[in-house]
mmCIF file of the N, C-alpha and C atoms, coordinates in Angstrom:
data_MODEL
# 
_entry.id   MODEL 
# 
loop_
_atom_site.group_PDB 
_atom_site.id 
_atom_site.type_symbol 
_atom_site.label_atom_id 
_atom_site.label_alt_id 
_atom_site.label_comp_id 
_atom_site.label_asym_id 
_atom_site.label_entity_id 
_atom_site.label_seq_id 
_atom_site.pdbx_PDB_ins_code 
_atom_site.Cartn_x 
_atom_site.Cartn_y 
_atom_site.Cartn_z 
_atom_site.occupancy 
_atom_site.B_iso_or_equiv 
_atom_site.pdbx_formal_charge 
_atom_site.auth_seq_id 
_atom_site.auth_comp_id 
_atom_site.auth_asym_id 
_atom_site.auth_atom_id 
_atom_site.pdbx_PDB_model_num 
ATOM 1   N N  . UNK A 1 1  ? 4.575  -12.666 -10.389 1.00 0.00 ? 1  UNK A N  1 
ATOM 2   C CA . UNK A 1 1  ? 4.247  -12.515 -8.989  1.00 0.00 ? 1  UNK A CA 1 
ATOM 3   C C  . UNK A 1 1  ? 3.704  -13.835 -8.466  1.00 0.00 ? 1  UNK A C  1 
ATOM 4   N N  . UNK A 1 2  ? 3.967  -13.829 -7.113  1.00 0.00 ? 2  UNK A N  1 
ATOM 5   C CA . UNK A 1 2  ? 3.257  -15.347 -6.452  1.00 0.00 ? 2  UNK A CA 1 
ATOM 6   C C  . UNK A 1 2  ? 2.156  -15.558 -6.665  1.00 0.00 ? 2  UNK A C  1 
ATOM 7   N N  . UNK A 1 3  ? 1.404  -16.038 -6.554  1.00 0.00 ? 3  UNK A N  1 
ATOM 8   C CA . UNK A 1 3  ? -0.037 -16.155 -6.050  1.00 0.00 ? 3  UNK A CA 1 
ATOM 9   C C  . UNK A 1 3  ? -0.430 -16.106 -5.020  1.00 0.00 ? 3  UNK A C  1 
ATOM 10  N N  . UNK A 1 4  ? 0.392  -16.642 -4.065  1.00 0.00 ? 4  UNK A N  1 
ATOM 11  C CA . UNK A 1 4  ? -0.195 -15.942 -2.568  1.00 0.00 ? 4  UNK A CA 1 
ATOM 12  C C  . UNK A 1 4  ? 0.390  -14.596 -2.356  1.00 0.00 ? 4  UNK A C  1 
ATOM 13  N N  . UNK A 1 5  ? 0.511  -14.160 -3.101  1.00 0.00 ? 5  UNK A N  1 
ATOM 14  C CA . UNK A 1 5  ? 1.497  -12.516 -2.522  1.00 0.00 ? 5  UNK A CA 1 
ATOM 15  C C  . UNK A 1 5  ? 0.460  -11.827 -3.017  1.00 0.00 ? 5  UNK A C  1 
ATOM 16  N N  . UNK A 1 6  ? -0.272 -10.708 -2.096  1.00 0.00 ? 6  UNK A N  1 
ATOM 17  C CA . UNK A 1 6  ? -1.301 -9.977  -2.286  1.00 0.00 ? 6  UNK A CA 1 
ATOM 18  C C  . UNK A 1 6  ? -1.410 -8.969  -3.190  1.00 0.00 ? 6  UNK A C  1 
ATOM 19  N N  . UNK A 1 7  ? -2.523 -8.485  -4.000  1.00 0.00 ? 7  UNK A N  1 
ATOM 20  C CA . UNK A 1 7  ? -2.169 -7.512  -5.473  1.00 0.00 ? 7  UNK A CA 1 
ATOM 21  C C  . UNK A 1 7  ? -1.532 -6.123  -4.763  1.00 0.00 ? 7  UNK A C  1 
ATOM 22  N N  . UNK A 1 8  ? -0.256 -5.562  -5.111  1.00 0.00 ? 8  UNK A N  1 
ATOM 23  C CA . UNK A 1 8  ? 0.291  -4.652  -4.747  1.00 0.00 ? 8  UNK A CA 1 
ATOM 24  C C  . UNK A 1 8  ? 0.694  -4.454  -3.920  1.00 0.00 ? 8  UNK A C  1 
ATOM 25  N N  . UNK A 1 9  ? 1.325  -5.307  -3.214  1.00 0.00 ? 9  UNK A N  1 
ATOM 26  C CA . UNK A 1 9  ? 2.134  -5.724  -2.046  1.00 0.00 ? 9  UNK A CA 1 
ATOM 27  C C  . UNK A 1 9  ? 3.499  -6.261  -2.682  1.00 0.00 ? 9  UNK A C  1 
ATOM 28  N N  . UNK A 1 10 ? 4.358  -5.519  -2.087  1.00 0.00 ? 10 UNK A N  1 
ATOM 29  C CA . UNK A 1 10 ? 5.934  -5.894  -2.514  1.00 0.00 ? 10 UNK A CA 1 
ATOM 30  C C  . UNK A 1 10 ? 6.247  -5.614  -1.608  1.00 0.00 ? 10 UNK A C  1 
ATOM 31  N N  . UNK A 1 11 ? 7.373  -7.028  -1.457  1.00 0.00 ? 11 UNK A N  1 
ATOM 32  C CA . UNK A 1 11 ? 8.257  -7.575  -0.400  1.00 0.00 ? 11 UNK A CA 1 
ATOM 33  C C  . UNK A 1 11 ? 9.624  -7.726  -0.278  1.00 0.00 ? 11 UNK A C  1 
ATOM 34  N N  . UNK A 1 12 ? 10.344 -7.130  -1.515  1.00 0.00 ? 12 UNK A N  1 
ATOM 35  C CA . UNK A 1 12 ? 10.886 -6.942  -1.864  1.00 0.00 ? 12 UNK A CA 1 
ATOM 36  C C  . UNK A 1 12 ? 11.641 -5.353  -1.456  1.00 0.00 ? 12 UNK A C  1 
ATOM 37  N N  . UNK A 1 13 ? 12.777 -5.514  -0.528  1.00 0.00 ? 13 UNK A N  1 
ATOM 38  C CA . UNK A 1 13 ? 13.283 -4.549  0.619   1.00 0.00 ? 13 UNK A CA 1 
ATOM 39  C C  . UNK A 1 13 ? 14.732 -4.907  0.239   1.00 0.00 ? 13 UNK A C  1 
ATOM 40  N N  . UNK A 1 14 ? 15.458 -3.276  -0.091  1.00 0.00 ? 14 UNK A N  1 
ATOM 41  C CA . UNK A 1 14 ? 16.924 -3.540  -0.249  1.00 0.00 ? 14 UNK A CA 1 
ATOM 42  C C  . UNK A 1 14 ? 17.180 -3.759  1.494   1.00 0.00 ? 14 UNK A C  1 
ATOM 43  N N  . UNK A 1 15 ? 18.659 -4.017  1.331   1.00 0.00 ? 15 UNK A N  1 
ATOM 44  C CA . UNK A 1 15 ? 19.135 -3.968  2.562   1.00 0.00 ? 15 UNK A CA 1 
ATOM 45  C C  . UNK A 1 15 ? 19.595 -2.616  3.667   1.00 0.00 ? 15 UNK A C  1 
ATOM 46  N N  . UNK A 1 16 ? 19.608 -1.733  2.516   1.00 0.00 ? 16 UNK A N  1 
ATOM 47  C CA . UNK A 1 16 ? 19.481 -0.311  3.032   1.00 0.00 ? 16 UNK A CA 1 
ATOM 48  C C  . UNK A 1 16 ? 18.189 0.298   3.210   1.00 0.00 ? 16 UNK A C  1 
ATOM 49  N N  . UNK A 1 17 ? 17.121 0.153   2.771   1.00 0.00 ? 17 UNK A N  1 
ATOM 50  C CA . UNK A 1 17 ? 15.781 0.176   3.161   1.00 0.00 ? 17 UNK A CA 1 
ATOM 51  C C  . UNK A 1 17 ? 15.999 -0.357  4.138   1.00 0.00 ? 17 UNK A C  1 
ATOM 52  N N  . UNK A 1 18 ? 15.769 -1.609  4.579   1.00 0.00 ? 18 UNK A N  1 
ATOM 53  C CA . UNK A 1 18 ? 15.669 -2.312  5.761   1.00 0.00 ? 18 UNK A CA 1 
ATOM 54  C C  . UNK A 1 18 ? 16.519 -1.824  7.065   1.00 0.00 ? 18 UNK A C  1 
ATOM 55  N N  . UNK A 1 19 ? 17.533 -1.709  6.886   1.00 0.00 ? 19 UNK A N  1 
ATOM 56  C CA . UNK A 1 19 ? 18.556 -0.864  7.825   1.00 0.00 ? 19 UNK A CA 1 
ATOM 57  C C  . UNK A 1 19 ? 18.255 0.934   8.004   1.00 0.00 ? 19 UNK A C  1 
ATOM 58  N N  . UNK A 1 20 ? 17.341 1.098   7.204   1.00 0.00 ? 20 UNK A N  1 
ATOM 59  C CA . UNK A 1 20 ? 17.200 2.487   7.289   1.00 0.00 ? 20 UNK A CA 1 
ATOM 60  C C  . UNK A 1 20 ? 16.093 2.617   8.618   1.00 0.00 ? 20 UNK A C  1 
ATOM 61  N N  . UNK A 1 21 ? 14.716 1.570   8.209   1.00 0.00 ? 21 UNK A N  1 
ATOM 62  C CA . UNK A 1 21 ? 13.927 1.298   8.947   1.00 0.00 ? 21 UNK A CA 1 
ATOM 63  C C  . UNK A 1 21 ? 13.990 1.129   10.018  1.00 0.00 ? 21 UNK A C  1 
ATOM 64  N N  . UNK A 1 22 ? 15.161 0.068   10.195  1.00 0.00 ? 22 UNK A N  1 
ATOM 65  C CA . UNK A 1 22 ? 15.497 -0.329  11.654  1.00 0.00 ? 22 UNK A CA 1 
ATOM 66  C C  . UNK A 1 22 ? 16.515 0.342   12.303  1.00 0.00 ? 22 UNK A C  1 
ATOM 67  N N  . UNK A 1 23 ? 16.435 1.309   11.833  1.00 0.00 ? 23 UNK A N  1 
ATOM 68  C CA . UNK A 1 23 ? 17.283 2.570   12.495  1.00 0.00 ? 23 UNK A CA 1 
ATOM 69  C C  . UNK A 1 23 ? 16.681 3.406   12.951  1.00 0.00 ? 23 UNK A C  1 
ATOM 70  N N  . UNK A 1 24 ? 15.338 3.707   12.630  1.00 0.00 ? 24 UNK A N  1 
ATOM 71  C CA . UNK A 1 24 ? 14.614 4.477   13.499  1.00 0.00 ? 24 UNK A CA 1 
ATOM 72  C C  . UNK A 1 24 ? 14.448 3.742   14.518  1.00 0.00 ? 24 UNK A C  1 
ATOM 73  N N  . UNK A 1 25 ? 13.752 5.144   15.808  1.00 0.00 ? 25 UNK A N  1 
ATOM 74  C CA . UNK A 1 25 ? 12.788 4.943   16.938  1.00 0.00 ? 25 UNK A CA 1 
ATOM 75  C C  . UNK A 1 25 ? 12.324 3.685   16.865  1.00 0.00 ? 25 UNK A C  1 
ATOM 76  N N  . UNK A 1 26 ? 11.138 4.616   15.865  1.00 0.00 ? 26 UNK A N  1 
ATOM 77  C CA . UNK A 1 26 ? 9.785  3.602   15.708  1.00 0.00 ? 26 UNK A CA 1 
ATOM 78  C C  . UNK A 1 26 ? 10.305 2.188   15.283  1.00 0.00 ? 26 UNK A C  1 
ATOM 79  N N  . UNK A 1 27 ? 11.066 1.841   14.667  1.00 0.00 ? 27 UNK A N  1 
ATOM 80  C CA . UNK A 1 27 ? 11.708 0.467   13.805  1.00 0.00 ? 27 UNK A CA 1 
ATOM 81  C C  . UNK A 1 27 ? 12.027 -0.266  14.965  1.00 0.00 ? 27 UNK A C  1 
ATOM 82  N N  . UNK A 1 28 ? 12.481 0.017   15.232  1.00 0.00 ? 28 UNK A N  1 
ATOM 83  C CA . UNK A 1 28 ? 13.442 -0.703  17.034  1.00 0.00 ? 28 UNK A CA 1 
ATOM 84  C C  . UNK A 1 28 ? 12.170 -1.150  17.665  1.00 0.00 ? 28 UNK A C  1 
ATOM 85  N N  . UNK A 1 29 ? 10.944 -0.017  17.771  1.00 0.00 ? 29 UNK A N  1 
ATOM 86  C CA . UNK A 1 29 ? 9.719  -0.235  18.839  1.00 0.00 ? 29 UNK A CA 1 
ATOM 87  C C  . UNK A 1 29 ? 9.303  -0.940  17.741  1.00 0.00 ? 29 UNK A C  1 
ATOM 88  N N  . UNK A 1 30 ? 8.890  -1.425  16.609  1.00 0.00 ? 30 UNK A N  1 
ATOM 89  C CA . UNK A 1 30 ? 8.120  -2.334  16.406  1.00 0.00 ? 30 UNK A CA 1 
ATOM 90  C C  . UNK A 1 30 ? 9.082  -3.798  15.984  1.00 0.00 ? 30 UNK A C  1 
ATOM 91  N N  . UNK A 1 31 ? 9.944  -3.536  15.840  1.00 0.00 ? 31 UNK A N  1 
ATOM 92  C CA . UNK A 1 31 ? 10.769 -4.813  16.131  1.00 0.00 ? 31 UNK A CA 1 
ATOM 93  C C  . UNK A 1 31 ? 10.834 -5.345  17.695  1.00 0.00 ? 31 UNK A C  1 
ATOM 94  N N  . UNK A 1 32 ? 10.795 -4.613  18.476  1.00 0.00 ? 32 UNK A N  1 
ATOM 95  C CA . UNK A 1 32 ? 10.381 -5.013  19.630  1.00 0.00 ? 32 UNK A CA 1 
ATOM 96  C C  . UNK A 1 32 ? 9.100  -5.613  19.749  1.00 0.00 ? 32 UNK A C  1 
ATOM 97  N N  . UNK A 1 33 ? 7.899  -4.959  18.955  1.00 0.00 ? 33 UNK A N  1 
ATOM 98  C CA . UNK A 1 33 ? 6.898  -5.466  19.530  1.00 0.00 ? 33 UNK A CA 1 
ATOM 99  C C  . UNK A 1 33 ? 6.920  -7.536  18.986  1.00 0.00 ? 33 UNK A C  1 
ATOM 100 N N  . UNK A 1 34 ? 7.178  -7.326  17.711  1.00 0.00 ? 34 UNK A N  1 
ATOM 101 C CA . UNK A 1 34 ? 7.462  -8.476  16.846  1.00 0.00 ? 34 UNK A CA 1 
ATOM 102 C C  . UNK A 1 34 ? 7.943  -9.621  17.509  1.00 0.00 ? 34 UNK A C  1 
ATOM 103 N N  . UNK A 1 35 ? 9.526  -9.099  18.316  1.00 0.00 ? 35 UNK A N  1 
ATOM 104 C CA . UNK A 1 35 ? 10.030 -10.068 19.477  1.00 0.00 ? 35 UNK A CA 1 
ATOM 105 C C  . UNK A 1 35 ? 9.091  -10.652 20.835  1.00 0.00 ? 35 UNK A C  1 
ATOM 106 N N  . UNK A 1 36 ? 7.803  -10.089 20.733  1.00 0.00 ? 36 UNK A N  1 
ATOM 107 C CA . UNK A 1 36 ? 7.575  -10.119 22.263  1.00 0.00 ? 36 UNK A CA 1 
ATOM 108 C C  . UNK A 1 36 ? 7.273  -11.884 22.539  1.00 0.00 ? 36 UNK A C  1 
ATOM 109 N N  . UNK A 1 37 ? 7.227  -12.557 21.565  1.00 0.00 ? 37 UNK A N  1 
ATOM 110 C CA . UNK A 1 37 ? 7.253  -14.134 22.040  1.00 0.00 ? 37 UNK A CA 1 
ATOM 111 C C  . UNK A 1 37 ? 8.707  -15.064 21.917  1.00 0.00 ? 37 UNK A C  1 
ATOM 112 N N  . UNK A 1 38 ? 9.671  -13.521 21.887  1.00 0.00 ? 38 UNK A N  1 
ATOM 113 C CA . UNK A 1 38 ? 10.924 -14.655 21.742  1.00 0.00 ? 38 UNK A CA 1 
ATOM 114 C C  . UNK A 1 38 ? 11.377 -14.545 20.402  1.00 0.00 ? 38 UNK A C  1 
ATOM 115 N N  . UNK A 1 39 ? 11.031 -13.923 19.581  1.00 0.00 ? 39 UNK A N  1 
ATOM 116 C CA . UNK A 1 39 ? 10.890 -14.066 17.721  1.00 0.00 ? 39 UNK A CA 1 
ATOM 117 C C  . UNK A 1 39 ? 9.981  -15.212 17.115  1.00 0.00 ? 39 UNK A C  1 
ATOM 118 N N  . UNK A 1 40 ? 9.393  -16.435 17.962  1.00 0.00 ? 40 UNK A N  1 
ATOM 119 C CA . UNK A 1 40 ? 9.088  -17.451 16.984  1.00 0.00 ? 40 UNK A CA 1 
ATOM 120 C C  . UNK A 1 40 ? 7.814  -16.954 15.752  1.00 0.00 ? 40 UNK A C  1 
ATOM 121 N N  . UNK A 1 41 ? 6.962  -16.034 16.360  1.00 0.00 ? 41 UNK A N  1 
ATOM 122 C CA . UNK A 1 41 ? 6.390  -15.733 15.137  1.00 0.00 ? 41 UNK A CA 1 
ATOM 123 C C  . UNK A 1 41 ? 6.873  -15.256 14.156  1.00 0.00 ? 41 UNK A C  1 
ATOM 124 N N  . UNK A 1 42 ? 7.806  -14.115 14.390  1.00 0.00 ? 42 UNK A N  1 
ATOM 125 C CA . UNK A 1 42 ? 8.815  -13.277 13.001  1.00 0.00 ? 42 UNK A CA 1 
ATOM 126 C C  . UNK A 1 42 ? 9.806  -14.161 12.395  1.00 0.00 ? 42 UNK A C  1 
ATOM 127 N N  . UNK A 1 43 ? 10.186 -15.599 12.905  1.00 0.00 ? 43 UNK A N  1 
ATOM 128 C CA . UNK A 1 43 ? 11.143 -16.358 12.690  1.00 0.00 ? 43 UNK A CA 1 
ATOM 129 C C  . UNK A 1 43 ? 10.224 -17.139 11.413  1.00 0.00 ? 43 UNK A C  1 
ATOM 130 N N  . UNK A 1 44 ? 9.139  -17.643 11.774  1.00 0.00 ? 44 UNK A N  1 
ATOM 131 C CA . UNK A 1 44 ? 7.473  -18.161 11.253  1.00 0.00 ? 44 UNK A CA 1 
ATOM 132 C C  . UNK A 1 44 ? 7.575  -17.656 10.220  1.00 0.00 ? 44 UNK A C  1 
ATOM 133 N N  . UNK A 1 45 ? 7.085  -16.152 10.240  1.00 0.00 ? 45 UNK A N  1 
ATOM 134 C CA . UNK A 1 45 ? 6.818  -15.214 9.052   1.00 0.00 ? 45 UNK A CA 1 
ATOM 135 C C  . UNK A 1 45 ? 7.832  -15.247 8.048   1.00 0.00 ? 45 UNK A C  1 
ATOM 136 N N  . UNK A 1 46 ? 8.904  -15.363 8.520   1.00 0.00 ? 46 UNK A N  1 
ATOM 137 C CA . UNK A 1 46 ? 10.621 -14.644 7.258   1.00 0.00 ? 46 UNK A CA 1 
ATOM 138 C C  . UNK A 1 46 ? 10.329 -16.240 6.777   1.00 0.00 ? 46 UNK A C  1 
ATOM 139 N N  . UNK A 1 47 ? 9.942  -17.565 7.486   1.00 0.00 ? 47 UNK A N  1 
ATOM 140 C CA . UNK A 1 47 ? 10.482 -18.923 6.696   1.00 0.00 ? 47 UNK A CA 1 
ATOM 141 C C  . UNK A 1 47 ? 9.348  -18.846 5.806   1.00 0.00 ? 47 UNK A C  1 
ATOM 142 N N  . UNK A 1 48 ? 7.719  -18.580 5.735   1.00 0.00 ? 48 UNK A N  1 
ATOM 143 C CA . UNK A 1 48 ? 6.929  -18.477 4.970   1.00 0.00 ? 48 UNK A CA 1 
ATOM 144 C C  . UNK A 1 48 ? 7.287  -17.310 3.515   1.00 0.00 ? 48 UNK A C  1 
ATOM 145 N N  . UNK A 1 49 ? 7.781  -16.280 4.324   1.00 0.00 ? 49 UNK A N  1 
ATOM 146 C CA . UNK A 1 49 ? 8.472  -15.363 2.806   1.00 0.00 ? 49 UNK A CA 1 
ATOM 147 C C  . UNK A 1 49 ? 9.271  -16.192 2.106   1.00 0.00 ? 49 UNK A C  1 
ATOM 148 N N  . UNK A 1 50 ? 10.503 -16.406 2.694   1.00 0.00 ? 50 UNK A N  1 
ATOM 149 C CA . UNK A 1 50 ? 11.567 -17.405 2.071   1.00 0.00 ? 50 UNK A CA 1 
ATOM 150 C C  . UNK A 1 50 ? 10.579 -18.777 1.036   1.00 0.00 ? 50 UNK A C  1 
ATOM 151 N N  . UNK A 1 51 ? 10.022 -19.059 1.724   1.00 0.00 ? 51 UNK A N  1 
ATOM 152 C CA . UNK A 1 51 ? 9.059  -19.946 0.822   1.00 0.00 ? 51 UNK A CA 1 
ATOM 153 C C  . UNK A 1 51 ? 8.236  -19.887 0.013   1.00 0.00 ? 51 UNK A C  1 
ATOM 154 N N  . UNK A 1 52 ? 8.189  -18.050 -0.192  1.00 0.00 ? 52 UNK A N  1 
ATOM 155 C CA . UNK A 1 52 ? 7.297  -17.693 -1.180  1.00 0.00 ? 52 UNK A CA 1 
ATOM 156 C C  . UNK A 1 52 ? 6.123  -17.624 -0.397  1.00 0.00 ? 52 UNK A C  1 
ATOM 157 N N  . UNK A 1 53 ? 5.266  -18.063 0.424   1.00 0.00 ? 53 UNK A N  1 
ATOM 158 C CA . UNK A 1 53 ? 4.049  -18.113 1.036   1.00 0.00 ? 53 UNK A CA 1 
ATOM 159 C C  . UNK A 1 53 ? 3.656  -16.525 2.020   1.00 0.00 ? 53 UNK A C  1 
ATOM 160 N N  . UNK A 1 54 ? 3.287  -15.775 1.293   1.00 0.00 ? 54 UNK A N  1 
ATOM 161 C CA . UNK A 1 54 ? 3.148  -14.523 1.744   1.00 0.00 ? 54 UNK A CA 1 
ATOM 162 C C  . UNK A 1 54 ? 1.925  -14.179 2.288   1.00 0.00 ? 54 UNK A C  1 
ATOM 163 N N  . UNK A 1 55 ? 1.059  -15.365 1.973   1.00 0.00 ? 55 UNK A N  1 
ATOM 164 C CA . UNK A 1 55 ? -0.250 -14.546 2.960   1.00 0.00 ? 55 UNK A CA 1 
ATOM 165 C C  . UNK A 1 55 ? -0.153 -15.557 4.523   1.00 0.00 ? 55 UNK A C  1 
ATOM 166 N N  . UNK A 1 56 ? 0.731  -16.704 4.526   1.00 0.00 ? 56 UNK A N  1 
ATOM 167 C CA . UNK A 1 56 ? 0.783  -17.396 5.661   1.00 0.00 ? 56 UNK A CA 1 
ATOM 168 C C  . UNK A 1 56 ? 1.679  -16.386 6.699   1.00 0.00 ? 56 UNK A C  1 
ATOM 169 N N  . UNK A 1 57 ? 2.881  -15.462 6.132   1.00 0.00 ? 57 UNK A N  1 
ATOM 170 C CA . UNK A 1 57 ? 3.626  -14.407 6.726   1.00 0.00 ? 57 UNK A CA 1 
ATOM 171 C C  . UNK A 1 57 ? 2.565  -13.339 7.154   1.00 0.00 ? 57 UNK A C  1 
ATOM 172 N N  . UNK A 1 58 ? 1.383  -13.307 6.742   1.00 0.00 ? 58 UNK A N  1 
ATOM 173 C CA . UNK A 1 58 ? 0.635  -12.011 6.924   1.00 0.00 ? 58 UNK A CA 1 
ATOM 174 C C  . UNK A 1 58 ? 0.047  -12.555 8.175   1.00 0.00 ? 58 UNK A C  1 
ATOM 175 N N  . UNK A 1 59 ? -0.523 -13.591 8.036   1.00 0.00 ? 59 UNK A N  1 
ATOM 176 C CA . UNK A 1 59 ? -1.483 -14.619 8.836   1.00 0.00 ? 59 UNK A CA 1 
ATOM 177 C C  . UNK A 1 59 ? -0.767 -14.396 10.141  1.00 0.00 ? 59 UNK A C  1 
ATOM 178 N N  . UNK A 1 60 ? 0.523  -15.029 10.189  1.00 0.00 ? 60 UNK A N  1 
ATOM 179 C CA . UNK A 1 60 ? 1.164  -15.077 11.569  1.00 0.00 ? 60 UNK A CA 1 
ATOM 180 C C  . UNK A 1 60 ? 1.663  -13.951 12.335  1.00 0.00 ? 60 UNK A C  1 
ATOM 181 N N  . UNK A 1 61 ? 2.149  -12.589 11.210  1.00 0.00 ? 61 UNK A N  1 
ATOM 182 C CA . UNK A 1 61 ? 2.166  -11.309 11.779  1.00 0.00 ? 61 UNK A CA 1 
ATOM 183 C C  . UNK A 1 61 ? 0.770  -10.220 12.180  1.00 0.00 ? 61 UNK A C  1 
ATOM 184 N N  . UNK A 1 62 ? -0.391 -11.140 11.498  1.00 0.00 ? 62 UNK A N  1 
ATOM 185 C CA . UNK A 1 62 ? -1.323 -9.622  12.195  1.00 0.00 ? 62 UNK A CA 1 
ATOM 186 C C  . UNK A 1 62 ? -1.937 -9.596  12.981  1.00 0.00 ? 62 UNK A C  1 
ATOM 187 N N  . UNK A 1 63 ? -1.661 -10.383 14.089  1.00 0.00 ? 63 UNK A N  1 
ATOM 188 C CA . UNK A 1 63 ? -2.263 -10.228 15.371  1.00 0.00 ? 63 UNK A CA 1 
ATOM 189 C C  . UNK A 1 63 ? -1.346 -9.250  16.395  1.00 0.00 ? 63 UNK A C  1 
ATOM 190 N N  . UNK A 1 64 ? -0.350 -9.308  16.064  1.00 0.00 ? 64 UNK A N  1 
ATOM 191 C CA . UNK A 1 64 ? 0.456  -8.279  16.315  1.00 0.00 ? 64 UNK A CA 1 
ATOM 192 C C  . UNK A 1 64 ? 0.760  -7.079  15.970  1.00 0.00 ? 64 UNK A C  1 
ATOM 193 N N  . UNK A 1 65 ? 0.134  -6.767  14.344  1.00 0.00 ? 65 UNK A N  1 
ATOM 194 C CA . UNK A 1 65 ? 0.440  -5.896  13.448  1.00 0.00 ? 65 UNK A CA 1 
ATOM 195 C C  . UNK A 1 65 ? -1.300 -5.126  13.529  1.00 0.00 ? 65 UNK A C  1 
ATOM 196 N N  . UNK A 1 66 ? -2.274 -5.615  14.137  1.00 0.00 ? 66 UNK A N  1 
ATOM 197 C CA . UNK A 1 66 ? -3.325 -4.890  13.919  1.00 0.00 ? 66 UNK A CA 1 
ATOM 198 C C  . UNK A 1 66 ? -3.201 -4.175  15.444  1.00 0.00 ? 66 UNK A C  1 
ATOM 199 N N  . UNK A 1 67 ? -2.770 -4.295  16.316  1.00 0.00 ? 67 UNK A N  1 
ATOM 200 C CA . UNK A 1 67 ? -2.379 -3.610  17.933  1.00 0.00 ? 67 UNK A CA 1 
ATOM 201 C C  . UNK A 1 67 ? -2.219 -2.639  17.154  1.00 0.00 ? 67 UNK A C  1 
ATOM 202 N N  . UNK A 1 68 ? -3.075 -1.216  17.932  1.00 0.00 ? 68 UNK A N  1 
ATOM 203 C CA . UNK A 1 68 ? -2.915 -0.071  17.915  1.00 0.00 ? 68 UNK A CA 1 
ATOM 204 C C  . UNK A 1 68 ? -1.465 0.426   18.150  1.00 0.00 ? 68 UNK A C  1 
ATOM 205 N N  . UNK A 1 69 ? -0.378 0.056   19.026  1.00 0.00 ? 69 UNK A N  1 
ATOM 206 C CA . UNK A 1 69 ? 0.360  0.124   19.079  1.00 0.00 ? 69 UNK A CA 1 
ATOM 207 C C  . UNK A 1 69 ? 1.557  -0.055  17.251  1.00 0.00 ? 69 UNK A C  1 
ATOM 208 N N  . UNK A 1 70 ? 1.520  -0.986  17.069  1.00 0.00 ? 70 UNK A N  1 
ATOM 209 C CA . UNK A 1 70 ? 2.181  -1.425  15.636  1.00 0.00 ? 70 UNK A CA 1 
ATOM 210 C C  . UNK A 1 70 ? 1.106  -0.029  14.645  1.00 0.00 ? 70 UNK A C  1 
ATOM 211 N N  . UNK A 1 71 ? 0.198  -0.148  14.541  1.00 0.00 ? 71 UNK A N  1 
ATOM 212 C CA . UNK A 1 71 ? -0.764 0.491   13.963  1.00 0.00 ? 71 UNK A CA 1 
ATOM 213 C C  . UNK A 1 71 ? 0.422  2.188   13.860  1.00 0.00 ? 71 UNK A C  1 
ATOM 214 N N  . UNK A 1 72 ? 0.102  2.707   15.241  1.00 0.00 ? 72 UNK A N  1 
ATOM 215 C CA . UNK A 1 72 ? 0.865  3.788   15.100  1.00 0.00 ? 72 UNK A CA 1 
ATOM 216 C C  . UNK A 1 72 ? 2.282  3.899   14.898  1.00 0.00 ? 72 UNK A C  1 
ATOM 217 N N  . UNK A 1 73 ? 3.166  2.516   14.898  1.00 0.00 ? 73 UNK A N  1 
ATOM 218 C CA . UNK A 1 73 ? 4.666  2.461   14.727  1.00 0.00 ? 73 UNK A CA 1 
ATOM 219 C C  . UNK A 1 73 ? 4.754  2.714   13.000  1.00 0.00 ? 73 UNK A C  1 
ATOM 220 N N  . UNK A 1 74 ? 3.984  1.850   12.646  1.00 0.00 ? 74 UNK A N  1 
ATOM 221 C CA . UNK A 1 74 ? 3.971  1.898   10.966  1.00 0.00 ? 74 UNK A CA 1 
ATOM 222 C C  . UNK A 1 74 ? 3.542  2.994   10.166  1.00 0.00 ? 74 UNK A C  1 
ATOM 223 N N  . UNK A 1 75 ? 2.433  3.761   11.183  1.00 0.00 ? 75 UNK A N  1 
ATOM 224 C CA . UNK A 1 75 ? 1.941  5.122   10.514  1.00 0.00 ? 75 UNK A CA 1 
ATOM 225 C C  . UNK A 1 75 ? 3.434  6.083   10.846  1.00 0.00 ? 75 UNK A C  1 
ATOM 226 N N  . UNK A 1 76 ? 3.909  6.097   11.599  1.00 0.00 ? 76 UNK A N  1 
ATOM 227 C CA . UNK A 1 76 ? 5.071  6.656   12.047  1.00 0.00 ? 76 UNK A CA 1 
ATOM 228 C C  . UNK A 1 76 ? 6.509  6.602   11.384  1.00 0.00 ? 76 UNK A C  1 
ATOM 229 N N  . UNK A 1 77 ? 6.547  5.544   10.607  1.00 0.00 ? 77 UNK A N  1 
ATOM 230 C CA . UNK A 1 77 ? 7.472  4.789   9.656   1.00 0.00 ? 77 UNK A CA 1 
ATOM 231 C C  . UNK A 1 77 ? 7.161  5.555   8.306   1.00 0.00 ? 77 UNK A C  1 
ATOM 232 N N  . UNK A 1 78 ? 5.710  5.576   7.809   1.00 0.00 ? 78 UNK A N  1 
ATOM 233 C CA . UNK A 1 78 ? 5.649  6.034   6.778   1.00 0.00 ? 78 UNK A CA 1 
ATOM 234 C C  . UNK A 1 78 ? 5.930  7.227   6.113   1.00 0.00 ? 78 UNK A C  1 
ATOM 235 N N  . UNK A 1 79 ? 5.189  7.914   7.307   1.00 0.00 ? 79 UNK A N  1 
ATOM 236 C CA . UNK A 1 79 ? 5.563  9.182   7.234   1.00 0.00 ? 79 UNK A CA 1 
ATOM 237 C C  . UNK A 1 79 ? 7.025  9.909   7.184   1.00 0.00 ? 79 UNK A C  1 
ATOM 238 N N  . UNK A 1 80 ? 7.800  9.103   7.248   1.00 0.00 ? 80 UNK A N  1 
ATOM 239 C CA . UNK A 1 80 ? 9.210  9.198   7.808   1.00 0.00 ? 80 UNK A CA 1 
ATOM 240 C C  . UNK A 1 80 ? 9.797  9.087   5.743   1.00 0.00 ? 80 UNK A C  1 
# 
């Protein structure tokens, strides 16, 4: 495991996971929320994964990801 990749955190998403996700509702609404500067932060985040750097991907997604809004997209995801 990395070292910046947090204990029990896997990032590691088939492509049917991922397409499953973004096939929901909720997936679409929080991919929306993600877009709301254009993508450059989610663009940010995927080049820090790609680089292995997983808490700099966390860094740049949770100002977006702690919004009550995302909050309830993801509780909504899970449950799913």
């Amino acid at each position: 495991m990395d070292s910046n990749q947090p204990m029990g955190q896997s990032f590691s998403f088939t492509p049917e996971q991922i397409r499953s996700v973004l096939g929901t509702k909720e997936g679409q609404q929080l991919l929306s929320l993600l877009n709301r500067d254009g993508g450059a932060a989610l663009r940010q985040a995927a080049s820090a994964v790609k680089s292995g750097d997983y808490a700099a991907a966390q860094r740049i997604l949770e100002p977006v990801m702690q919004t009550p809004e995302a909050s309830r997209l993801v509780d909504a995801i899970n449950r799913k």
